[in-house]
N, C-alpha and C positions, 0 to 999 in steps of 0.2 A: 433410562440413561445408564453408562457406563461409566465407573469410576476407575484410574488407572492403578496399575499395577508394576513390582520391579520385580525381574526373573534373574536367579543366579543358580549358576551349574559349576557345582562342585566337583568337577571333571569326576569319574572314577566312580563317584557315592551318591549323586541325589542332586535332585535340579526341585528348587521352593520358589512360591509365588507368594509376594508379602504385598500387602496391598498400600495405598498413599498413605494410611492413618498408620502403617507400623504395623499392623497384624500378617502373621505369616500363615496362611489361610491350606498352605496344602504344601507337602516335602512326598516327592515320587521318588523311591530309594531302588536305584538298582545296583547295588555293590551285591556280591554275591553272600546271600547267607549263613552264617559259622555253621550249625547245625543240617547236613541233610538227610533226618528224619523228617525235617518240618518242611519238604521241599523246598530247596531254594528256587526263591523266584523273587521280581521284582514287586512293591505294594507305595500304596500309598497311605504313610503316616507320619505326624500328626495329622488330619483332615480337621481343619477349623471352620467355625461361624466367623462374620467379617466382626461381629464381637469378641472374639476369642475364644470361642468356648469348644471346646476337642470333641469331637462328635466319632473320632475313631478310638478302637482297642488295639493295642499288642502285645501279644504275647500274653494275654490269661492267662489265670492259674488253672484253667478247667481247659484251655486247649491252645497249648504254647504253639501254635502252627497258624493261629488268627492272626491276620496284622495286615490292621485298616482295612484296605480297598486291597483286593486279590483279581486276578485271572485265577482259576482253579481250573481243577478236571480230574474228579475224586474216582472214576473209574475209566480207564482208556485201554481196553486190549491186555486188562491185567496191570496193569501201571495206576498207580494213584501220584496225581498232579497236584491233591488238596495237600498233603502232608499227614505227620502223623499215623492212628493205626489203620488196617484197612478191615474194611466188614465183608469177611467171609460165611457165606450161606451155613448155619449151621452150628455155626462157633463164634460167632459174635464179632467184636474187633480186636483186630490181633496185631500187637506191633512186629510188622513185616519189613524191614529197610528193605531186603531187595524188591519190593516192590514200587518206595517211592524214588520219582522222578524228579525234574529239576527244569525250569526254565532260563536261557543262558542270554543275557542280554548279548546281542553283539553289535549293538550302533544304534545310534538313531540316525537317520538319513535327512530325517528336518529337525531343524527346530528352530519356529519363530516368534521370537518376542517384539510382542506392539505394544502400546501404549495401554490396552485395556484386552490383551489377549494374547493368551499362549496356547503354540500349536505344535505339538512336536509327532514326528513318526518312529518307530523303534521299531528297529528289526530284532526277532527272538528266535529261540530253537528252542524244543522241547526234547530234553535229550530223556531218555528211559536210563533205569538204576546201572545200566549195565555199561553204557556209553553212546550207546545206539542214537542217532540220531535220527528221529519220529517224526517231526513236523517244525514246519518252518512258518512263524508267526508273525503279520507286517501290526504294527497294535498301534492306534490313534490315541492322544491323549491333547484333549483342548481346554483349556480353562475361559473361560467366555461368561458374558452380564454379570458383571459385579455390579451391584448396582447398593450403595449406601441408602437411597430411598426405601426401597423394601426390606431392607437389611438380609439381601439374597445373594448369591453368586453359582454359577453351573459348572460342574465337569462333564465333559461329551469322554466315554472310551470307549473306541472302538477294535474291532478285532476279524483277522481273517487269517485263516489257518491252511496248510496247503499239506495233505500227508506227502511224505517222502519216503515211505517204507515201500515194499512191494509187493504186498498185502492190506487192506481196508483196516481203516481205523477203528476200533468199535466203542463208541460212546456210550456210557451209564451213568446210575448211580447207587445209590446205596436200595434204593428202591427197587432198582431194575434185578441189582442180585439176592433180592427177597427180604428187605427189610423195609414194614411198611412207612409211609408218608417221613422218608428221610429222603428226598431226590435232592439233595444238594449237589451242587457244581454249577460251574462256568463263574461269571463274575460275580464275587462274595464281600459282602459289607460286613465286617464284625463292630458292632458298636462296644462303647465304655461299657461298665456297670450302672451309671447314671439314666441307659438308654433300659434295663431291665425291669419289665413292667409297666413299659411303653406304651403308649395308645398308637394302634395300626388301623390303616382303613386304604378302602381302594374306593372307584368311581359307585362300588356295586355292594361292598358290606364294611364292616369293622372286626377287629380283634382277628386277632394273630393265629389262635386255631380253627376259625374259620374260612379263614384265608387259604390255609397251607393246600398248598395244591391246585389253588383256581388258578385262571389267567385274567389278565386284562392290562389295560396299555401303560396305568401307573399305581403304585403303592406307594404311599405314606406314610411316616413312623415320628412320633413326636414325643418327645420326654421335657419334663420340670428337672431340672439340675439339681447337683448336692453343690452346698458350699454360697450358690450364688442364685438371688431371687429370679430365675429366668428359665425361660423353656429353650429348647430347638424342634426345627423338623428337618426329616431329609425326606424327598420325594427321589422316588427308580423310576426312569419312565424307559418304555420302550421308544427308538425309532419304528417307525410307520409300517416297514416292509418286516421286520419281524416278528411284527403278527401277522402275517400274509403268507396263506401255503402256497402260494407259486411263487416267491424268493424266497422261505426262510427253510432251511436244510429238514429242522425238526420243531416242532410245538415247543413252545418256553409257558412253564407254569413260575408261581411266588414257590420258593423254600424261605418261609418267616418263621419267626420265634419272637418273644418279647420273654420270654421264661424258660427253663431256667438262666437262656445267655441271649441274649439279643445280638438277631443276625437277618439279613436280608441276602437271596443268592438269586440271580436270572438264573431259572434252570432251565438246560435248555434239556435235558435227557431225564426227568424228574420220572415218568410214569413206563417209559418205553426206552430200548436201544436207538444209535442209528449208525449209520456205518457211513464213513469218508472214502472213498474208493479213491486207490494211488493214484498219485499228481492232482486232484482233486482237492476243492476249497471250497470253505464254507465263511459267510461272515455274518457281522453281528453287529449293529451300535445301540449304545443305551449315553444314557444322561442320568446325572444325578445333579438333583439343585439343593444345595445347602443354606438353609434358612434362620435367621433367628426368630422368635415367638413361635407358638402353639397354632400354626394356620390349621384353616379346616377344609374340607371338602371344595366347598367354592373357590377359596382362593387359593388353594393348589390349582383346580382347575383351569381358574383364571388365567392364574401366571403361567402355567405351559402353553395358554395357549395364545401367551406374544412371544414364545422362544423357537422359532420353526426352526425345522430342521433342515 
């Protein structure tokens, strides 16, 4: 069952979904960011349990460019879309501004509130440090099954990118320009401090550095709270087709940590390049279902598998 929900759009700053009991379960902020060092780009934070409990980070003291839920793109043609310093082969990470880039909200085109679902579309440009305008982004964003029985609720986002330069895009990561088992980029979860030291597991093993680098169609990440007797969990799952080499552009591996900063990233460029050839589009949908209690294996399972896609 689905319990409802009330959506409000802060014209300018940020559209929040609070649910019947008064929790405000998720704020998607796209005003543009004061700092761009840290990429500006649109995130979503606070990210709530229908308990209340804040399952996202912003702005760390270890890496003021985290905030919540991200689209990234920490290596693109020279351009870093993560924020922050960029890692150059050789010389480690260097703070570069003319490097980082910036994502430009310029509209949403939908957006519909029902009674137990929000569904909006946002048109973006990824413009490079310079002005250049790179790639033009249609991004989904749906908030869907709140359900108070399981004490669950799901965000679907999704993303399709179309280059605009007149030259191929070329996708990395920190891995690809020689540093190892750091492939971060595309869609980035930074959790609290709460979430640090986490219990992680996927259909096929557990713990965080075992993980880093496999595939597979969902990860799990569950912490005990400070402050209040209670756990959370957030499940990443893939849609269907992007683990599929005849639709998905490039392989998506996990980029997890539980130590020393808890962070979960779809990567999709972790081990290898790939290149977008002009006018040319790539897409992508994932889910995340935020949970209250410690679920396990099974019943992550379970429950994704009454959320089709």
């Amino acid at each position: 069952m689905s319990d409802g929900i009330r959506v409000t759009h802060t014209h300018g700053e940020d559209i929040t979904v609070t649910t019947a009991a008064g929790t405000e379960i998720l704020r998607y902020v796209y005003r543009p960011d004061p700092d761009p060092f840290e990429s500006r780009k649109p995130y979503a934070h606070p990210v709530r349990t229908l308990a209340g409990r804040t399952v996202t980070g912003y702005r760390p003291s270890d890496h003021r460019w985290h905030k919540g839920v991200q689209m990234t793109a920490s290596h693109v043609s020279g351009q870093n879309f993560w924020g922050g310093n960029s890692y150059v082969h050789g010389r480690g990470y260097l703070p570069l501004p003319e490097r980082v880039g910036s994502m430009r909200h310029d509209g949403f085109a939908e957006l519909t509130a029902e009674d137990d679902r929000l569904a909006l579309t946002e048109h973006l440009t990824w413009v490079e440090h310079g002005g250049a305008e790179w790639a033009r982004e249609e991004r989904g964003l749906t908030v869907h099954s709140v359900d108070e029985e399981s004490g669950s609720w799901a965000l679907d986002w999704s993303i399709r990118l179309t280059n605009l330069r007149a030259e191929p895009l070329v996708f990395g990561s920190p891995t690809t320009a020689g540093r190892e088992m750091a492939g971060y980029t595309g869609l980035q979860w930074r959790g609290p401090r709460d979430f640090t030291g986490g219990t992680v597991f996927t259909p096929a093993g557990t713990g965080a550095g075992e993980l880093m680098g496999t595939q597979g169609p969902w990860l799990a990440f569950t912490t005990e709270h400070d402050d209040v007797d209670a756990h959370s969990t957030l499940v990443f799952a893939h849609a269907p087709e992007n683990l599929d080499e005849k639709t998905a552009i490039h392989p998506s591996h996990w980029f997890v940590r539980a130590e020393p900063v808890p962070t979960v990233a779809f990567s999709w460029a972790f081990f290898e390049e790939f290149e977008l050839a002009p006018g040319q589009s790539f897409g992508y949908r994932y889910r995340l279902v935020i949970a209250d209690g410690a679920w396990d294996r099974d019943r992550v399972a379970a429950h994704l598998a009454k959320l089709p896609w």
